[in-house]
N, CA, C and O atoms as a DFTB+ gen file, in Angstrom:
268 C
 N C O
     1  1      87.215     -25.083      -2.797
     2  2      87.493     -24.625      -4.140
     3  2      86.549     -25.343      -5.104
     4  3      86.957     -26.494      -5.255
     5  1      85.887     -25.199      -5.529
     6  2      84.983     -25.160      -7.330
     7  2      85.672     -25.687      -8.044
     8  3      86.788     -25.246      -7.770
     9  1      85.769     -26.465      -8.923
    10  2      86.401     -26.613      -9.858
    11  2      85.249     -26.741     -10.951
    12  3      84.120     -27.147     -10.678
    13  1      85.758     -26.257     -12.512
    14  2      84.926     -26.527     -13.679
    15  2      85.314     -27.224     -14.413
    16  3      86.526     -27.258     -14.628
    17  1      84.368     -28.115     -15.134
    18  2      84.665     -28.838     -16.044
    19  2      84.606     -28.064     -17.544
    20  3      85.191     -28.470     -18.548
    21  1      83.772     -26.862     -17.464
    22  2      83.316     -26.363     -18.501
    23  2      84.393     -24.554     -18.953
    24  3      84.271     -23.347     -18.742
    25  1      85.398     -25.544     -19.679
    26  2      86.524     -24.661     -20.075
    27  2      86.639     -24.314     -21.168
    28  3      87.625     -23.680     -21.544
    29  1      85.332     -24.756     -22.197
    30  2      85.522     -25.058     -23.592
    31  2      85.154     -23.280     -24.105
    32  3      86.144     -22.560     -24.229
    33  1      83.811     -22.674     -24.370
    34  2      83.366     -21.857     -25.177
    35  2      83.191     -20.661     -24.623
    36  3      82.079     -20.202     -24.359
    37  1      84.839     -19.776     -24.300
    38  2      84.725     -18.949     -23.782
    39  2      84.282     -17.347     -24.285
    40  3      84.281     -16.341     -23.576
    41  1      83.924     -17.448     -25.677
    42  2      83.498     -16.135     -26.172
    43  2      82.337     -16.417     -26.834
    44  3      81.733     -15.459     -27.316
    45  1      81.829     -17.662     -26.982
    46  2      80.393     -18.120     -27.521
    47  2      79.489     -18.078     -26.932
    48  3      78.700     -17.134     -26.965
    49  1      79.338     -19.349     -26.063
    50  2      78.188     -19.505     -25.056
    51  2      78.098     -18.220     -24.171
    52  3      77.191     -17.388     -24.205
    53  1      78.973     -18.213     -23.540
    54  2      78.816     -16.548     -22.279
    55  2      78.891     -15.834     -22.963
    56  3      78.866     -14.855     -22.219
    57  1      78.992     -15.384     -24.094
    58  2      78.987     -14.262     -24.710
    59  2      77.570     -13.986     -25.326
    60  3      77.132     -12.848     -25.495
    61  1      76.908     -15.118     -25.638
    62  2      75.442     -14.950     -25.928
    63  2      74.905     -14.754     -24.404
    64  3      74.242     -13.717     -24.399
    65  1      74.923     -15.168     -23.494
    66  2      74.271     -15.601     -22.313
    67  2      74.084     -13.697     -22.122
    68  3      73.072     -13.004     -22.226
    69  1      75.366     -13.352     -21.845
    70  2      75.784     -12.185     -21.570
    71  2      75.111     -10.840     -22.072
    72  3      74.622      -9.840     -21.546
    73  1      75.380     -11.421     -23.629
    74  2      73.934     -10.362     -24.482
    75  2      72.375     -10.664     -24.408
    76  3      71.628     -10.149     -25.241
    77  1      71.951     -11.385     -23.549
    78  2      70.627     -12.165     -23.444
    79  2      70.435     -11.339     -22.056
    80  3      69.430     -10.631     -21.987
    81  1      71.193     -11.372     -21.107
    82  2      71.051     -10.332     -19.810
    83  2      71.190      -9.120     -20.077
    84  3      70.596      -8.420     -19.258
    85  1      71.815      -8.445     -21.014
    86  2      71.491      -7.012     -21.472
    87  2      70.228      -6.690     -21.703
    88  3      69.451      -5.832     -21.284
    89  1      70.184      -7.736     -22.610
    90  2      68.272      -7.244     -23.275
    91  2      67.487      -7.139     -22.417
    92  3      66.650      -6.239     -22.486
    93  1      67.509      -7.932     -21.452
    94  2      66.815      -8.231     -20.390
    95  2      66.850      -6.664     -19.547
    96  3      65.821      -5.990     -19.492
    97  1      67.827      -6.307     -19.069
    98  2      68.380      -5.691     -18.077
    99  2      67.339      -4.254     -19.084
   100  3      66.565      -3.420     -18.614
   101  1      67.759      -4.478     -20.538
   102  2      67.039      -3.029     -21.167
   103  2      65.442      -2.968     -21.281
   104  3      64.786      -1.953     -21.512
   105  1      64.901      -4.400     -21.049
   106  2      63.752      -4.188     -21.264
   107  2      63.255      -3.358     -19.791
   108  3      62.328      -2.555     -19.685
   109  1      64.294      -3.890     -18.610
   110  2      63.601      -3.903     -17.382
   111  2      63.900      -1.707     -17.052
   112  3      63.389      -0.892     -16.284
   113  1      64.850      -1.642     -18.019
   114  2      64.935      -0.422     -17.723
   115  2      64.306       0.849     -18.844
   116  3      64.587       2.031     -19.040
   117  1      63.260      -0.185     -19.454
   118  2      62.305       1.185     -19.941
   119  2      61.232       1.376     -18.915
   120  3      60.827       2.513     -18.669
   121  1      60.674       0.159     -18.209
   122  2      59.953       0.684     -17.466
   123  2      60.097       0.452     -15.797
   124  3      59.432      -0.171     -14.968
   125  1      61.421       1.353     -15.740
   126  2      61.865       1.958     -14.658
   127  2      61.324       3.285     -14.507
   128  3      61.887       4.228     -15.064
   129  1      60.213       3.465     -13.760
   130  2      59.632       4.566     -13.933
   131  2      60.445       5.716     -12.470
   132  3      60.385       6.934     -12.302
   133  1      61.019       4.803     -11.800
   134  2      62.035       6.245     -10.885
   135  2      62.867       6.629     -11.574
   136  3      63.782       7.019     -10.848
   137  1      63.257       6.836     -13.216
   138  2      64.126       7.287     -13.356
   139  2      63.301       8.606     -14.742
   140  3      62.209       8.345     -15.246
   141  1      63.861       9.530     -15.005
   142  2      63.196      10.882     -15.639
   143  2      62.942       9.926     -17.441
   144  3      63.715       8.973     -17.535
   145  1      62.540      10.012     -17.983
   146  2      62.752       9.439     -19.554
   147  2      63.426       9.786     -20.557
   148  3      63.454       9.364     -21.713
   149  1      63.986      10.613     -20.014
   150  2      65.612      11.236     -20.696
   151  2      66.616       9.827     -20.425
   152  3      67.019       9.132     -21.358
   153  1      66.961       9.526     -18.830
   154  2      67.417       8.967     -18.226
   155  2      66.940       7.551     -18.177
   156  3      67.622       6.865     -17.416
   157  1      66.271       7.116     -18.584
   158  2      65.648       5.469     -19.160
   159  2      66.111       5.513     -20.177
   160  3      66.822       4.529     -20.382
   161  1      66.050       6.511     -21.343
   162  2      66.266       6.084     -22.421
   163  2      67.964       5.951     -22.906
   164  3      68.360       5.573     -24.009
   165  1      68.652       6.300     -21.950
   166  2      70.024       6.291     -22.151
   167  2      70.538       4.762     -21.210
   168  3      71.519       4.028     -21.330
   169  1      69.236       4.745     -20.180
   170  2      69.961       3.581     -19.645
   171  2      69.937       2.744     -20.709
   172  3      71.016       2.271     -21.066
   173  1      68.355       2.276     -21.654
   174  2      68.390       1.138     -22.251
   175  2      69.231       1.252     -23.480
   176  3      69.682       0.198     -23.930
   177  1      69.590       2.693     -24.266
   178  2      70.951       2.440     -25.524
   179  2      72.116       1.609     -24.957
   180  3      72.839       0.812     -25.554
   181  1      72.124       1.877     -24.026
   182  2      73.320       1.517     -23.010
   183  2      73.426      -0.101     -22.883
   184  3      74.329      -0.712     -23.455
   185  1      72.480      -0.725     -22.126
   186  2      72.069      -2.227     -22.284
   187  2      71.670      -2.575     -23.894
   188  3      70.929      -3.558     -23.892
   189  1      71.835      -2.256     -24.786
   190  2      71.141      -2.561     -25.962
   191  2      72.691      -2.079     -26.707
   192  3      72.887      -2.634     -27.788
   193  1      73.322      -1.530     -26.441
   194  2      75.259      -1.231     -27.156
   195  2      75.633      -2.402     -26.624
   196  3      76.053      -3.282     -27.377
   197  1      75.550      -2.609     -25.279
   198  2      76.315      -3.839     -24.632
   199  2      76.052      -4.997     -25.074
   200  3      77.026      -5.744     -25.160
   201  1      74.489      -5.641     -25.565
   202  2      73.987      -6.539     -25.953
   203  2      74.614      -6.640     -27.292
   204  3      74.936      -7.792     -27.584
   205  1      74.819      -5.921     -27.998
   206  2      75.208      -5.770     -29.479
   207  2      77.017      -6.063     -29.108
   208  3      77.476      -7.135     -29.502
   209  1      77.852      -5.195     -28.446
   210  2      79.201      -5.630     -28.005
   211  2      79.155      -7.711     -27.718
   212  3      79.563      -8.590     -28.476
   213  1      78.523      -7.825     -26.407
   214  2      78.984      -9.561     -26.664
   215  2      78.230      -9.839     -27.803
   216  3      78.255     -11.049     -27.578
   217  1      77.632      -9.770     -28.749
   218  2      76.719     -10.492     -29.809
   219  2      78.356     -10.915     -30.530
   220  3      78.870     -12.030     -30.626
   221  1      79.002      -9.295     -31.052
   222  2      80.201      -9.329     -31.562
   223  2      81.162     -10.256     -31.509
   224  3      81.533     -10.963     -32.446
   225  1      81.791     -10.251     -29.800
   226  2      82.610     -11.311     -29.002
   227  2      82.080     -12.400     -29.594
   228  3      82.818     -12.983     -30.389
   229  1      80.684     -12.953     -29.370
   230  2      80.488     -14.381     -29.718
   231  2      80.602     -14.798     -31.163
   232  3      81.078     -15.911     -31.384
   233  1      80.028     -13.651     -32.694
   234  2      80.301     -13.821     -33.508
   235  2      82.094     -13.952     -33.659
   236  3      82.527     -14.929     -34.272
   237  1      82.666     -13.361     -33.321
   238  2      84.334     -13.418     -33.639
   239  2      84.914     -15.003     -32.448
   240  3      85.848     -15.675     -32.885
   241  1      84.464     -15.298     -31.463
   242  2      85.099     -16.695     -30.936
   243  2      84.620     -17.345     -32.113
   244  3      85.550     -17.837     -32.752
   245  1      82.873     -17.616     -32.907
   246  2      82.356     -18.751     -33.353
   247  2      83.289     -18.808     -34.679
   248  3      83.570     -19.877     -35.222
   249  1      83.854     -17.225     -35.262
   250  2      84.690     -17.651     -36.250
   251  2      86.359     -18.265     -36.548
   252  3      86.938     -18.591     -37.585
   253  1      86.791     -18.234     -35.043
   254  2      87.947     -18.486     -34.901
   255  2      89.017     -17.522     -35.050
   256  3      88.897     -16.524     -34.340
   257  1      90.066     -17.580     -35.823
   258  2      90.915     -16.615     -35.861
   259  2      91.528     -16.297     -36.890
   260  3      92.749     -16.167     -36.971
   261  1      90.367     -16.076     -38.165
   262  2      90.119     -15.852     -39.240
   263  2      89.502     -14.463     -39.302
   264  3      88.507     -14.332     -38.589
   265  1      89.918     -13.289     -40.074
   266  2      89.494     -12.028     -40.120
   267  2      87.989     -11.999     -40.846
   268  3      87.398     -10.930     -40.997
């Protein structure tokens, strides 16, 4: 069993990390050239919504639980 020490920043840190592998994932899927460019370009809105979703998560943990 694993154990972590690191229990602290659960919608901050991974939540950036998380939107940092989207971007990634969208850059890698414009130039995915097996796929038609209809079909690239929906993959990367797709990774690039998601990147923007945790950005969110991490902005709302860093503010606490304040509206």
């Amino acid at each position: 069993m694993n154990a972590t020490t690191d229990q602290g920043d659960a919608y901050g840190f991974k939540a950036r990390w998380m939107a940092e592998k989207n971007r990634e994932a969208a850059d890698a899927a414009r130039v995915a050239y097996n796929f038609p460019p209809s079909v690239r370009e929906e993959r990367v809105n797709y990774y690039l919504a998601e990147a923007d979703r945790w950005d969110a998560l991490a902005d709302q943990g860093q503010q606490g639980d304040t509206p």
